[in-house]
C-alpha positions as CSV (number, residue, x, y, z in Angstrom):
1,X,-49.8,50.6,-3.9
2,X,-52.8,52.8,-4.9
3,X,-51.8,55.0,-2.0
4,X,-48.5,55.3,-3.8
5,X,-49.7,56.1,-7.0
6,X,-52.1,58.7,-6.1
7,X,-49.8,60.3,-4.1
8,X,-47.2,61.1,-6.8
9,X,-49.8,62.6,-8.9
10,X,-50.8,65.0,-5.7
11,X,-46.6,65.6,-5.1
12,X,-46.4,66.8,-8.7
13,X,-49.4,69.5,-8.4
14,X,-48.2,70.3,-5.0
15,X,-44.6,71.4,-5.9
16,X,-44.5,71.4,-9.9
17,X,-41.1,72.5,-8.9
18,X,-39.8,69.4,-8.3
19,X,-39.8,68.5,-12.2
20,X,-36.7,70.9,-12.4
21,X,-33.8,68.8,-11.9
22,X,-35.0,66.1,-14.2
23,X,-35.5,68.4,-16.9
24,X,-31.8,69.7,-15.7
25,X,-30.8,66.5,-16.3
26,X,-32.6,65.5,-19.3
27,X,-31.2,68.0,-21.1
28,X,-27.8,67.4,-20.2
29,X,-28.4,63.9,-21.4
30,X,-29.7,65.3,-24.9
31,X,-26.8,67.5,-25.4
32,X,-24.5,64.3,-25.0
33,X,-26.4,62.2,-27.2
34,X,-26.7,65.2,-29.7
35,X,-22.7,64.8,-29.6
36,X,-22.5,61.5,-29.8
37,X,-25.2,61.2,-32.2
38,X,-22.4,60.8,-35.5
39,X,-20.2,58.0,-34.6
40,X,-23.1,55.9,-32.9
41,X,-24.9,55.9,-36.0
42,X,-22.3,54.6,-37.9
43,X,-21.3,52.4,-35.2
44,X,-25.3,50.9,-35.7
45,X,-25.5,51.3,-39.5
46,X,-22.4,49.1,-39.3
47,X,-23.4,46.5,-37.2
48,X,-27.5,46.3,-37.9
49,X,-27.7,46.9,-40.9
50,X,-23.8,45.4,-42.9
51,X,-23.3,43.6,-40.1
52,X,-20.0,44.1,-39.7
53,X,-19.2,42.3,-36.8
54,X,-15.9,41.4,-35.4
55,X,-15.4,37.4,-36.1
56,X,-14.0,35.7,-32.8
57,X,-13.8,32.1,-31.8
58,X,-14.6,32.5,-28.2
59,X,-17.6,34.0,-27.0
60,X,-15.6,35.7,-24.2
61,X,-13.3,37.7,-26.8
62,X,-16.5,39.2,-28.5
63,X,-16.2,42.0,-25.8
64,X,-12.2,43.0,-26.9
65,X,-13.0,42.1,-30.0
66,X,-15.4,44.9,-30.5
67,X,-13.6,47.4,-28.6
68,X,-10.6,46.9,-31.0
69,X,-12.9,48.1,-34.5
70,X,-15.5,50.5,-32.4
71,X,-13.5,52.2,-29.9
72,X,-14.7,55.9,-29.9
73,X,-18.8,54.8,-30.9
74,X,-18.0,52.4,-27.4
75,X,-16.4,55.0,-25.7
76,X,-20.0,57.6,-26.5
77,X,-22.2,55.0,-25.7
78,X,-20.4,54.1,-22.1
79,X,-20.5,57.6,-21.4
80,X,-24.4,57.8,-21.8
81,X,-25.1,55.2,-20.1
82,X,-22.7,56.1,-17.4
83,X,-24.7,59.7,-17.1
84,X,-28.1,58.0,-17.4
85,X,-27.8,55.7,-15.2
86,X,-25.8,58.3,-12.7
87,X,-28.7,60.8,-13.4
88,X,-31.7,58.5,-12.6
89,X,-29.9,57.9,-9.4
90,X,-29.6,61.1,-8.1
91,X,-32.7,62.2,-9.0
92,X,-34.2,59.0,-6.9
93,X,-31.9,60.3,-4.2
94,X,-33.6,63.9,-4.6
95,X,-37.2,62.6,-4.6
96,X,-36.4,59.9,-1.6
97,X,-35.5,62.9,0.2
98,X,-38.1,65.6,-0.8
99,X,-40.7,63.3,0.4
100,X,-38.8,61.9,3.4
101,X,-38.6,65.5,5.0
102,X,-42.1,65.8,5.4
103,X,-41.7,67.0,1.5
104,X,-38.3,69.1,2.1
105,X,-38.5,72.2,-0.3
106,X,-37.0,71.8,-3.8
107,X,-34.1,73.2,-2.7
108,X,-33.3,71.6,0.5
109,X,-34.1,68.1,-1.4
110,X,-31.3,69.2,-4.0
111,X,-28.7,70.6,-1.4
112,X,-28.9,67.4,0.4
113,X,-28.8,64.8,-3.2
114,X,-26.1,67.0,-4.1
115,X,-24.4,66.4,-0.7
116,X,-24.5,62.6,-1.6
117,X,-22.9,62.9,-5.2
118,X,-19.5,60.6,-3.9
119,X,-22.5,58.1,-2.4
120,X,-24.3,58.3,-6.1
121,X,-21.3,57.6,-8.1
122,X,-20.5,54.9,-6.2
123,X,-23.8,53.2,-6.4
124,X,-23.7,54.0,-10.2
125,X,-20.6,51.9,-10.7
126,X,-22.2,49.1,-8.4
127,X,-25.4,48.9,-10.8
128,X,-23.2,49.0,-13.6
129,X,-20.4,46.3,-12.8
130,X,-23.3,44.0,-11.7
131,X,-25.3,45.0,-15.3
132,X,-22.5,43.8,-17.4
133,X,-21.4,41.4,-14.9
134,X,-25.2,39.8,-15.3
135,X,-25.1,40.6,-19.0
136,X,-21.7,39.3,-19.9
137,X,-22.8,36.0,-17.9
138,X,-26.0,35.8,-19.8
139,X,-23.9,35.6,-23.1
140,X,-22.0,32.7,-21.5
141,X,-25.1,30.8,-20.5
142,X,-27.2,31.2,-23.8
143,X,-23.8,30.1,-25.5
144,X,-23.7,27.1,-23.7
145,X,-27.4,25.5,-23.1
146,X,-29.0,27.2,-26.0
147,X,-28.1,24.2,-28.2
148,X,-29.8,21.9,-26.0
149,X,-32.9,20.8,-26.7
150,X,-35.7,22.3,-24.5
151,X,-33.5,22.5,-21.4
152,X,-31.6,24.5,-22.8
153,X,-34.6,27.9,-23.3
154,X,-35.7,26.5,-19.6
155,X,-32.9,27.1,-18.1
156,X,-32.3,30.7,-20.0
157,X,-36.3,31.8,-19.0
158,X,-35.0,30.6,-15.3
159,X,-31.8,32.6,-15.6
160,X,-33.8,35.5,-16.8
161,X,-36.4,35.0,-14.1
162,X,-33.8,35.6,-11.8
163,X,-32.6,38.8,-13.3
164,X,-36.2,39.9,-12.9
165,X,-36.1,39.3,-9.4
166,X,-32.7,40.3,-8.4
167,X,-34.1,43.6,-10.4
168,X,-36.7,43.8,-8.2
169,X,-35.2,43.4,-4.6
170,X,-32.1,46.5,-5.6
171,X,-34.8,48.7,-7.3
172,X,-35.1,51.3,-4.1
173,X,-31.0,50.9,-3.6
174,X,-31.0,54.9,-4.5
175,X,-34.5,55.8,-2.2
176,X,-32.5,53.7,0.3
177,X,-29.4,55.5,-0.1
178,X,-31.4,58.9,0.9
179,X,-31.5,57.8,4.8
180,X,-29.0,60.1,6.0
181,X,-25.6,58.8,5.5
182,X,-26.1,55.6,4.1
183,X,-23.6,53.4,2.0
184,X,-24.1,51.5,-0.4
185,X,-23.9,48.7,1.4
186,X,-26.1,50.1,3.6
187,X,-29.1,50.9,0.9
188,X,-28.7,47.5,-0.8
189,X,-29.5,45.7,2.7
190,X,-32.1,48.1,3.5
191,X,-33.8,47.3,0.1
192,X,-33.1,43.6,0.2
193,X,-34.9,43.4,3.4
194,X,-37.6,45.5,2.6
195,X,-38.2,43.5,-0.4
196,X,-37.9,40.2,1.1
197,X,-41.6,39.3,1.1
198,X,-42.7,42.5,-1.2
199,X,-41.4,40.6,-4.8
200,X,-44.7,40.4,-6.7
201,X,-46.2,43.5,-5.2
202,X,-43.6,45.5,-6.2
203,X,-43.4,43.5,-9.3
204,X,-46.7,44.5,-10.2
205,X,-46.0,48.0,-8.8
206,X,-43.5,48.6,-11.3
207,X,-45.8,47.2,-14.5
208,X,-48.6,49.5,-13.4
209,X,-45.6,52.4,-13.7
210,X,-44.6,51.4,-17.0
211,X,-48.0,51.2,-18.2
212,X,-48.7,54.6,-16.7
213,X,-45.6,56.2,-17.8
214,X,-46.2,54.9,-21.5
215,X,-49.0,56.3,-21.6
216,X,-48.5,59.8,-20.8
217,X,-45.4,59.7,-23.0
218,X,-48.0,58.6,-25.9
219,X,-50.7,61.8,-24.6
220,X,-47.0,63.6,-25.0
221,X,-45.9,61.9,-28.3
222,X,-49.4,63.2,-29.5
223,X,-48.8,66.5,-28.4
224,X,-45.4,67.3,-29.7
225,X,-46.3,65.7,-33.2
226,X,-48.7,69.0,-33.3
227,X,-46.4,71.6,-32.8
228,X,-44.8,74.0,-35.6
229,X,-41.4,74.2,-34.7
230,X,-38.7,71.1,-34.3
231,X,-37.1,73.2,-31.2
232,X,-40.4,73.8,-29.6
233,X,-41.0,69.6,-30.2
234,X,-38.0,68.9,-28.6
235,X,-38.7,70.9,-25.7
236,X,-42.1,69.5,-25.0
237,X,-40.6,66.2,-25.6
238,X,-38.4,66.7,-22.5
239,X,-41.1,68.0,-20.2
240,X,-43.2,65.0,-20.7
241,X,-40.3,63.1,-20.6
242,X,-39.3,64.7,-17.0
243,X,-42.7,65.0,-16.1
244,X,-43.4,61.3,-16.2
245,X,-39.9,60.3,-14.9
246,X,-40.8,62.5,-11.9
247,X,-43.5,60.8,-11.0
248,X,-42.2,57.2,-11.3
249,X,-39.7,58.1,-9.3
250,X,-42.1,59.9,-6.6
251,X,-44.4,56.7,-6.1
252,X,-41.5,54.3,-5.9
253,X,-40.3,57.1,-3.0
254,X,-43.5,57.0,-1.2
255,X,-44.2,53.4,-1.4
256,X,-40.3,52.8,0.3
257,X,-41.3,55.4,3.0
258,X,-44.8,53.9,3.8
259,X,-43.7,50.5,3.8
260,X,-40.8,51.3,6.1
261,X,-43.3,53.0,8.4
């Protein structure tokens, strides 16, 4: 793990390039929220702070029900998390492959993620359906044990628990998808086998990431907060931003690639 760690910090001053496309990305990602920006915050002023929340019987209908009174603020905030969750996929796809190719050139590591674009929208809408499909059935389950007594928040941290792990074993589905021509199918039983007896290590793995990621977005927080102009805060903001995300997703590469030998 310290192996993997060290080495992402050494990948970044190597090839600084390799920040590019997540800064790419990142600000493609701005630009939608900077669009989407009005009705979401009317969508939340609505429901955090009046509360206006579509009354339903079932616990199932909540979903429609919502949909029916908050279609376009729904609409904006499927679409960025569609584009998130598509761009933090390709760019593990690029960084699996930059380091895979005895660290490919920027380029070459791009060409190739780019090749695999039908292969990254398809895992997108697999982590997605199996998202809601894990949140919608969490809903269901809180509705129906929380009232018990005790067994009832036991059987929720257990159902939880279980998220964690299944979180866990599908984490390096996009570093997996990198090998060559790989499905999906393929990169979800490369990573649930390489997982297999790797839970808690990469468990801890990806805590030690957090922490380190948080931190260098606080050293960036502190940074930005000291510049004169809101364009040139914004701008810094999304280096660090990129910066950091690089390097998460570097280590997590690495420790895939060593580990597979």
């Amino acid at each position: 793990m310290i192996v993997s760690l060290l080495s992402g910090v050494f990948a970044l001053l190597k090839k600084p390039g390799v920040v590019v496309p997540a800064l790419a990305l990142s600000v493609i990602n701005l630009a939608l929220a900077w669009l989407a920006w009005e009705p979401l915050y009317g969508f939340l002023v609505d429901v955090l702070i009046f509360e206006e929340i579509p009354l339903t019987t079932q616990l199932a209908a909540m979903p429609y029900a919502f949909a029916q009174v908050y279609a376009v603020p729904l609409a904006w905030l499927v679409l960025l998390a569609a584009v998130s969750l598509y761009s933090q996929n390709f760019l593990m796809v690029f960084f699996a492959r930059h380091l895979q190719e005895k660290e490919a050139s920027v380029k070459a590591a791009l060409g190739y993620a780019l090749s695999r674009a039908r292969a990254v929208l398809g895992l997108t809408v697999f982590l997605a359906a199996l998202g809601i499909s894990y949140a919608f059935a969490s809903l269901l389950l809180m509705g129906l044990v929380l009232p018990l007594p005790f067994v009832g928040l036991l059987v929720v941290a257990l159902w939880f628990l279980a998220g964690m792990v299944l979180l866990v074993r599908i984490v390096f589905l996009p570093v997996a998808l990198a090998a060559g021509n790989a499905t999906v199918r393929d990169a979800l039983k490369a990573s649930w086998a390489f997982t297999r007896k790797r839970v808690l290590s990469v468990f801890v793995l990806l805590l030690v990431l957090d922490l380190l990621v948080l931190l260098f977005n606080l050293l960036g927080d502190a940074v930005t907060s000291m510049m004169p102009f809101v364009e040139l805060e914004i701008g810094l903001f999304m280096v660090f931003a990129a910066v950091g995300f690089s390097y998460s997703g570097l280590v997590l590469a690495r420790y895939y690639l060593l580990g597979k030998g």
